[in-house]
N, C-alpha and C positions, 0 to 999 in steps of 0.2 A: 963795622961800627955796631956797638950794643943798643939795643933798643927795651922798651917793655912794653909795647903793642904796637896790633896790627893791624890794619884800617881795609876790609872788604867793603866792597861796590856789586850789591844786588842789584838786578834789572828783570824787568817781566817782561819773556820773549810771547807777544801776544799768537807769533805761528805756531810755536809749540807749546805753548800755555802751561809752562816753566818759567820759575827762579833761576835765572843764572845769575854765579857769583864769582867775583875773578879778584886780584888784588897786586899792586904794584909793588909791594911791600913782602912778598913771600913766591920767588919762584915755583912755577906748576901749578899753583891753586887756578882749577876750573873746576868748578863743582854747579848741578841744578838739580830741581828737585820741584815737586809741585806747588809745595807750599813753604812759607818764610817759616816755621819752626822744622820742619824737616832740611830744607837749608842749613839752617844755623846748626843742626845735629851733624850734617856731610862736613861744615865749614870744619866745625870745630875737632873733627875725627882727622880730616886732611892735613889741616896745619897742623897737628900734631907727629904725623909723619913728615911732613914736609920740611919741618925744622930741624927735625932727624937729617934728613937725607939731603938736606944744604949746608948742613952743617952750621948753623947759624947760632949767635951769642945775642944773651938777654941779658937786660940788667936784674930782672926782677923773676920771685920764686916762679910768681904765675904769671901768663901775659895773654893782656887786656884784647880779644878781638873786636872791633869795632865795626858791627854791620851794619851797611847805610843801604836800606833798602828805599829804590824809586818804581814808582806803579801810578801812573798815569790813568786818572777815572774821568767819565763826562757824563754831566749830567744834560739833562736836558734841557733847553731854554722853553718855560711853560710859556711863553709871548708868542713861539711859532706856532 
């Protein structure tokens, strides 16, 4: 099936205080990295192999990655 993007799922692993980023949408994409612009640099060098090496069909010249990056912050409750 042709597509024209890709939809990666960042996560902030607090034990190793890494970007991980995986995608259901392009086999082998595991990629982390410290920070969400050095991520999006690994993502976007990966899938570019990746696409290669699955051999996989787009509809379109260039195709859209879509990083959805989740990071969990707290703040602190000034009442306690």
């Amino acid at each position: 099936m042709k597509r024209d993007s890709i939809t990666v799922q960042a996560m902030w692993d607090d034990e190793a205080h890494v970007w991980v980023a995986s995608s259901t949408d392009i086999d082998g994409l595991a990629v982390e990295a410290e920070t969400v612009e050095q991520l999006r640099i690994k993502v976007v060098n990966a899938i570019s192999d990746l696409i290669e090496l699955n051999g996989l069909a787009f509809d379109a010249r260039e195709i859209s990655v879509h990083i959805l990056a989740d990071h969990m912050a707290k703040v602190p409750n000034p009442s306690f």
